[in-house]
Legacy VTK file of the C-alpha trace (Angstrom):
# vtk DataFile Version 3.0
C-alpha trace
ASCII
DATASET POLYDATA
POINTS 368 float
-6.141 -6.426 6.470
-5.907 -2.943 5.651
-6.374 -0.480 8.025
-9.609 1.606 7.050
-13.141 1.080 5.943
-15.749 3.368 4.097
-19.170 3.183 3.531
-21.004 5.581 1.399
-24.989 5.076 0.158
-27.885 7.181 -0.836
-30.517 9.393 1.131
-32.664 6.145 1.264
-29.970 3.289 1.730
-28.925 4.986 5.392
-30.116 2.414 7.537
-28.526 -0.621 5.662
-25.093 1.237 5.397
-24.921 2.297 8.976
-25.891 -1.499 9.606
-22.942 -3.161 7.262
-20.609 -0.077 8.767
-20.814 -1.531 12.272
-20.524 -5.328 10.940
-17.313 -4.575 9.240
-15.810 -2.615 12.725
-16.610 -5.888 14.535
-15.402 -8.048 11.985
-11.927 -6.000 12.483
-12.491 -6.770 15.759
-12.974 -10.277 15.500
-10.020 -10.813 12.720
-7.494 -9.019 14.048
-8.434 -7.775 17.304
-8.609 -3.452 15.642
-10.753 -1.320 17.234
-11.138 2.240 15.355
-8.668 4.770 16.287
-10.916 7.778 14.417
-14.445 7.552 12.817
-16.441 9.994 11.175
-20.556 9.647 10.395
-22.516 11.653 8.217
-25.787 11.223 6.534
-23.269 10.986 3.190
-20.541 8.744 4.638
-19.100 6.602 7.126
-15.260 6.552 7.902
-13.274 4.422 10.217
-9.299 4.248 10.265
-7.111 1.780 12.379
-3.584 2.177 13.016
-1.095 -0.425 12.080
0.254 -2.970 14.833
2.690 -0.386 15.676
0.661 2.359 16.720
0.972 4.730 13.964
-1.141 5.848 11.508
-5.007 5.484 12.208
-5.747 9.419 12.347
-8.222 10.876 10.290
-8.071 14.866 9.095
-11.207 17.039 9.291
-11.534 20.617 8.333
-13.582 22.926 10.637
-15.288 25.299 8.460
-16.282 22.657 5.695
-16.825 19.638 7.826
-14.564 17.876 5.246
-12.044 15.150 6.527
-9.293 12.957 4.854
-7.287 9.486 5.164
-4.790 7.610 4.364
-3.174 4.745 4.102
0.709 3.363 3.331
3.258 6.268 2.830
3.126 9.295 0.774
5.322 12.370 0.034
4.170 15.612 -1.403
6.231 17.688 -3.889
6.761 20.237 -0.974
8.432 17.821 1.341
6.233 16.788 3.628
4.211 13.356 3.840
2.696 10.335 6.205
1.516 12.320 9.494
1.024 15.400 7.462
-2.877 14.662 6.211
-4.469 17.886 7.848
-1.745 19.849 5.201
-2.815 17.234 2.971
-6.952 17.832 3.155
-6.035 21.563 3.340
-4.205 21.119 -0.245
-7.038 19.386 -1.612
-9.639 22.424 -0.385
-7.929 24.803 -2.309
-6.559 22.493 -5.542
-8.871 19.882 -5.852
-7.936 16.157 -6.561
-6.445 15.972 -10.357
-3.462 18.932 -8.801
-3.285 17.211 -5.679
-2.671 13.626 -7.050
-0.193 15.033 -9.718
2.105 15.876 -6.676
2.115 12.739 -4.625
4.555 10.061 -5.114
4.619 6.529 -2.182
2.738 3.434 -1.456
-0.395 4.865 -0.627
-4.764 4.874 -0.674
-5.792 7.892 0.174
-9.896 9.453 0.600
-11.753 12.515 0.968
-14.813 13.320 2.740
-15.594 16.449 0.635
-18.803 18.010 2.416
-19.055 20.640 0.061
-20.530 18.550 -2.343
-21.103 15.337 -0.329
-18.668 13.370 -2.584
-16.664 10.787 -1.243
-13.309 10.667 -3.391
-10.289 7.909 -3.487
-6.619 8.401 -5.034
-4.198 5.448 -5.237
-0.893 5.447 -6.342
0.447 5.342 -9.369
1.287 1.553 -9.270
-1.517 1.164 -7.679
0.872 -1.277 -5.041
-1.373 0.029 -1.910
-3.996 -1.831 -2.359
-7.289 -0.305 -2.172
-10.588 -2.959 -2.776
-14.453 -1.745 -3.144
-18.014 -4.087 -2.785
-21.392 -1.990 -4.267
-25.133 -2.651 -3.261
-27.724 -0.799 -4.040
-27.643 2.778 -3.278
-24.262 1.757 -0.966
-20.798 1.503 -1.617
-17.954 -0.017 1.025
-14.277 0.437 0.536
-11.611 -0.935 2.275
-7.591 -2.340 2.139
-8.933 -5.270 2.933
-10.440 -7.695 0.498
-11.636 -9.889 3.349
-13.075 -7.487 5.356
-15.328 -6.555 2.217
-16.645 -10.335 1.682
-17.822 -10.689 5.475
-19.962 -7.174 4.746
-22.871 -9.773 2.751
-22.787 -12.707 1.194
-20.095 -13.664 -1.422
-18.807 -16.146 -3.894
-15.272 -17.027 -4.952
-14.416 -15.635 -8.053
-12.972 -18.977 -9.700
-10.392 -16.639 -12.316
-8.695 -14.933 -9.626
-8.460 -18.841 -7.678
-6.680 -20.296 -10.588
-4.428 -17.057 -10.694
-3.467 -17.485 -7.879
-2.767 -21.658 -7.089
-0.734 -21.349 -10.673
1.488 -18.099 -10.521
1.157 -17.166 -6.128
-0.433 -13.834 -8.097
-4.524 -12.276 -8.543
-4.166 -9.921 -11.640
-6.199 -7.055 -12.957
-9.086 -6.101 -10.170
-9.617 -8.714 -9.465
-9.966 -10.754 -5.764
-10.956 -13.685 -4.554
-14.362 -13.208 -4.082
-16.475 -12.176 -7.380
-18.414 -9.112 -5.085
-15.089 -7.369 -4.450
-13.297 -5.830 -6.913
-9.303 -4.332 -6.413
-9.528 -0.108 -7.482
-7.005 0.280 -10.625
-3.487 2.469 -10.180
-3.291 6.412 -10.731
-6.669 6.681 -10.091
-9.046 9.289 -8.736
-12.245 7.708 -7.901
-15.427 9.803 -7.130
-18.324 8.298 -5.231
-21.740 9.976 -4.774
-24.939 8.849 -3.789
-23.560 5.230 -2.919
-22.640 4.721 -6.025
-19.305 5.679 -8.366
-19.850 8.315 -10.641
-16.319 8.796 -12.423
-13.268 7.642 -12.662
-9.885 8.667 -14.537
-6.448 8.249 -14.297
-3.761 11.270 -13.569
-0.750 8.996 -14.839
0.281 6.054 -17.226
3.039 4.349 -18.252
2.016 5.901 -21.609
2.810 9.052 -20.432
6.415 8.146 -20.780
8.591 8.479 -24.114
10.275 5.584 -24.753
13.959 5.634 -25.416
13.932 9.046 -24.436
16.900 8.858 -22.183
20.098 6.378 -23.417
23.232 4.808 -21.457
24.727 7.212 -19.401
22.619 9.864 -18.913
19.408 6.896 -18.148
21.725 5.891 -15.690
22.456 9.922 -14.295
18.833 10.426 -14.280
17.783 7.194 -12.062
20.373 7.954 -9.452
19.180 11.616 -8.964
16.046 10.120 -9.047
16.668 7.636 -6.131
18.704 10.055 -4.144
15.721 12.728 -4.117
13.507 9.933 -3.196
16.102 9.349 0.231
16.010 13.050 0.788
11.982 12.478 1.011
12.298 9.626 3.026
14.641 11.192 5.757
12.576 14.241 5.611
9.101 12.896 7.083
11.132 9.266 8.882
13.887 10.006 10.955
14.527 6.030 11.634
14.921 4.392 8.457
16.412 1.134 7.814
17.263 -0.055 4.305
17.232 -3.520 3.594
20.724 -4.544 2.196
21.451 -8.005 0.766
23.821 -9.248 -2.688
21.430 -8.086 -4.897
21.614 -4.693 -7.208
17.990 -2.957 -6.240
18.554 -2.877 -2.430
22.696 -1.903 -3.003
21.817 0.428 -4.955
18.844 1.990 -2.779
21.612 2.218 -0.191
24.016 3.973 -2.413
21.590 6.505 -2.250
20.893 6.694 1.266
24.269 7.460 1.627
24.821 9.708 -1.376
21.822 12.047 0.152
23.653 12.071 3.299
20.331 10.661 5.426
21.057 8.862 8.900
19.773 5.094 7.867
20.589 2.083 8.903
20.317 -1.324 7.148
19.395 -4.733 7.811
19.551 -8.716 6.326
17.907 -11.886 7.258
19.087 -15.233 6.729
21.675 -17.760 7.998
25.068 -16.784 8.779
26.483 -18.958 5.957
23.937 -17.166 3.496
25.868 -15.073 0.372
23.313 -12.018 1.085
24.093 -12.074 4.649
28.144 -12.112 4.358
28.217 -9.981 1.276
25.439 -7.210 3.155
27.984 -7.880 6.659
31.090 -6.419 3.842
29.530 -3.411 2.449
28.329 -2.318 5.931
31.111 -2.902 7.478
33.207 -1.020 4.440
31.099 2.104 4.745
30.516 1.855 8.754
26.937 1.387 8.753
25.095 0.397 11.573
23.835 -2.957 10.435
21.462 -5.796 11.739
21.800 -9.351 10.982
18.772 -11.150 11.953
18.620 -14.600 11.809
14.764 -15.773 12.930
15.435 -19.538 12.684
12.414 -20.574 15.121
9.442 -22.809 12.847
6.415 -21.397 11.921
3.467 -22.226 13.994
-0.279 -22.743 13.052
-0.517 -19.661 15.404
1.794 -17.416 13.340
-0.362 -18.249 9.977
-3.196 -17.296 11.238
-1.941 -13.763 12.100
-0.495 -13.191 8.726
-4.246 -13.757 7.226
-5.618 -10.346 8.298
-2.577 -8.519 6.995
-2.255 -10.203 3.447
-5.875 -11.300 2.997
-5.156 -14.800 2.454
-3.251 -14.160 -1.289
-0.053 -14.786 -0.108
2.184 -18.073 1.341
0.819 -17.463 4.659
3.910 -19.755 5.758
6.208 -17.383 4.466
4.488 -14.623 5.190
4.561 -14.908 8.381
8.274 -15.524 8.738
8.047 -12.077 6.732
6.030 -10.788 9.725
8.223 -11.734 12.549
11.153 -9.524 10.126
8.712 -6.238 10.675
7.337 -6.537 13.776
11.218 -6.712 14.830
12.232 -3.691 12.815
8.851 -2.023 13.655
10.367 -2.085 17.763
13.386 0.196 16.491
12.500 1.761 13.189
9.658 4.011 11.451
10.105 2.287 8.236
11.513 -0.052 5.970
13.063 0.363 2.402
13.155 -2.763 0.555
14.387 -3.950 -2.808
11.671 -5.656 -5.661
13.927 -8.224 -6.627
14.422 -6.198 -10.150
11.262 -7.529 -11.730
11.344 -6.281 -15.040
15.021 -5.032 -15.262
15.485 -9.130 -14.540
12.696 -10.543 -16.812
11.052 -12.007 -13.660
7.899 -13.805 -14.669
8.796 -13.980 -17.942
9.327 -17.729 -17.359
5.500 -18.480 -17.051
5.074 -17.075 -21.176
7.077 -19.554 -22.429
7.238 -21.610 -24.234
3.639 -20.300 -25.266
4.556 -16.477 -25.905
2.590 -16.187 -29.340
0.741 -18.802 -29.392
-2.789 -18.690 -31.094
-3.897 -20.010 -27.768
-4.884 -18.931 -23.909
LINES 1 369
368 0 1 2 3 4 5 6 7 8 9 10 11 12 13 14 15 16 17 18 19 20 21 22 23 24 25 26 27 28 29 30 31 32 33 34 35 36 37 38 39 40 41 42 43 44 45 46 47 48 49 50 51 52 53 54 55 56 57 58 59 60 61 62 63 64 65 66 67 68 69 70 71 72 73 74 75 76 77 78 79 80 81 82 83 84 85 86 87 88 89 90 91 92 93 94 95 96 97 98 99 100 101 102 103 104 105 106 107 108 109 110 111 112 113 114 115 116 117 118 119 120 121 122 123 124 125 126 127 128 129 130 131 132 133 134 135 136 137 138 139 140 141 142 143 144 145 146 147 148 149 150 151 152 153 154 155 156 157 158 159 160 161 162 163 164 165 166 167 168 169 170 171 172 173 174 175 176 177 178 179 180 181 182 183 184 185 186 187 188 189 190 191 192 193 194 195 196 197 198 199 200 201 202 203 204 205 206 207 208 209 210 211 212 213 214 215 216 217 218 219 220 221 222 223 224 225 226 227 228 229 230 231 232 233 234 235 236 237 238 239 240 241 242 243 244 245 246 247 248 249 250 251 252 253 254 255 256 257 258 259 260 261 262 263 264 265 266 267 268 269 270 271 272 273 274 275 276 277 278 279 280 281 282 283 284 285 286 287 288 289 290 291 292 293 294 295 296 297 298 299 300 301 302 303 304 305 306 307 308 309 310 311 312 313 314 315 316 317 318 319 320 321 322 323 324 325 326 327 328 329 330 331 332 333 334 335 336 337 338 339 340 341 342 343 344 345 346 347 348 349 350 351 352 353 354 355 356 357 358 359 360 361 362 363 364 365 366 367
């Protein structure tokens, strides 16, 4: 489950959003036990935020003299150096820029809204992959967002949305916006969303992969530019978490993540799971052990109760293995005991042609 909720409506809707506002805090009670670290009611807007199983995160920024406030979700760095833990700096930016400049200077994993008084608009970025997920459910004259998809269902009466079902048994994957449920639909990347009135009024995008030139950078100097690349991103990293650990296994996205841990010069440490006989875990033991890292091997053998799925459903939503997500969970709530956040590897998706495997042997087909 994600680890806010919003609920904007009209002049005449107030009553039924302040209703389904206090349903969805007690369903994050009842699911996974989350009582509201901040809220924030207006006749415009209702705001709750919850901090992760941790303890951090959860706060919500307001500004004084406007009554404006702002929250977020996941991690985010600014262009200036700051980030996560930063969002009074953050709202303060916004007052003076205004979304489009704001977005245009935020890189992470992140959902993050406005309360803007001024005007009584509500307004949502997400990031530019749009990997922080961010989900929305309309009435009328009353909109609800939330990072959680299930939260957003129990708010009324829903159906299952039998696309995203089928997505999901065939590839493990829902694409596009959207969820399981037909009444709640997933907000799209790089976007700035602005709500008024209960209802969205505009939407565009501050980035896309069109943006980019292809084959504008070739062999060496492609390979010169993603290095710097990574290696400012550690710089940000160390910057706003002093107790990173970098996940370090056999394969080339989290070795070379590492590489630039270490050419930035940022305390990290790193980490592997699996069996001692697994190729990850010796070849991870080497290179740590080569460049005197302080590593962690951890090896969480014990079986996965009916218990442990049902505590991975409020944190994935139910559209993941919740099997395997769980043994995911027991990984993080270890690290989360000694570290302020985790740097992981994505398996080289498209470097790799992952996926590509469920195209053929139909790619160009005159069929669905």
């Amino acid at each position: 489950m994600g680890n806010f909720l919003v609920v904007i409506a009209s002049r005449d809707c107030q009553d039924e959003a302040s209703r389904r506002f206090r349903l969805g805090l007690d369903l994050a009670s009842n699911l996974r036990g989350q009582h509201p670290d901040a809220t924030v009611e207006t006749e415009w807007a209702r705001a709750a935020s919850f901090s992760r199983q941790n303890g951090s995160g959860g706060s919500i920024a307001s500004d004084p003299k406007t009554g404006s406030w702002l929250l977020s979700v996941g991690s985010w760095f600014h262009a200036e150096g700051y980030g996560s833990g930063d969002e009074s700096i953050l709202l303060d930016r916004y007052l003076k820029f205004g979304a489009e400049k704001l977005a245009g200077e935020l890189e992470g994993f992140f959902t993050i809204g406005i309360g803007d008084a001024r005007t009584q608009t509500t307004i949502f970025l997400t990031d530019i992959m749009g990997s922080c997920h961010c989900f929305a459910r309309s009435w009328k004259g009353a909109t609800a967002l939330s990072g959680s998809s299930l939260l957003l269902a129990g708010l009324g009466d829903h159906a299952l949305d039998p696309v995203a079902c089928q997505e999901f048994l065939c590839t493990g994957i829902i694409y596009e916006d959207r969820t399981f449920y037909r009444q709640v639909r997933k907000l799209g990347p790089a976007a700035i969303l602005r709500f008024e009135a209960g209802r969205l009024r505009s939407e565009t995008r501050y980035w896309s992969v069109t943006d980019i030139a292809p084959e504008s950078l070739d062999g060496e100097a492609a390979a010169k530019a993603l290095g710097e690349r990574l290696v400012s991103a550690a710089h940000k990293v160390g910057r706003v978490f002093p107790h990173p650990v970098c996940d370090l296994t056999g394969g080339y996205d989290s070795r070379a993540v590492v590489a630039a841990f270490l050419t930035a010069g940022v305390r990290f440490s790193t980490v592997v799971t699996g069996p001692e006989e697994s190729a990850d875990v010796i070849v991870a033991g080497r290179l740590a052990e080569r460049e005197g890292l302080s590593h962690t091997h951890l090896n969480l053998r014990q079986p996965t109760r009916f218990d442990d799925a049902k505590k991975a459903l409020p944190l994935t939503d139910g559209e993941y293995d919740l099997l395997e997500y769980a043994r995911i969970l027991r990984v993080h709530q270890t690290l989360s005991e000694r570290f302020d956040i985790s740097i992981n590897g994505s398996y080289g998706e498209v470097a790799r042609g992952y996926w590509w495997e469920l195209l053929f042997p139909r790619t160009g087909a005159p069929r669905k």
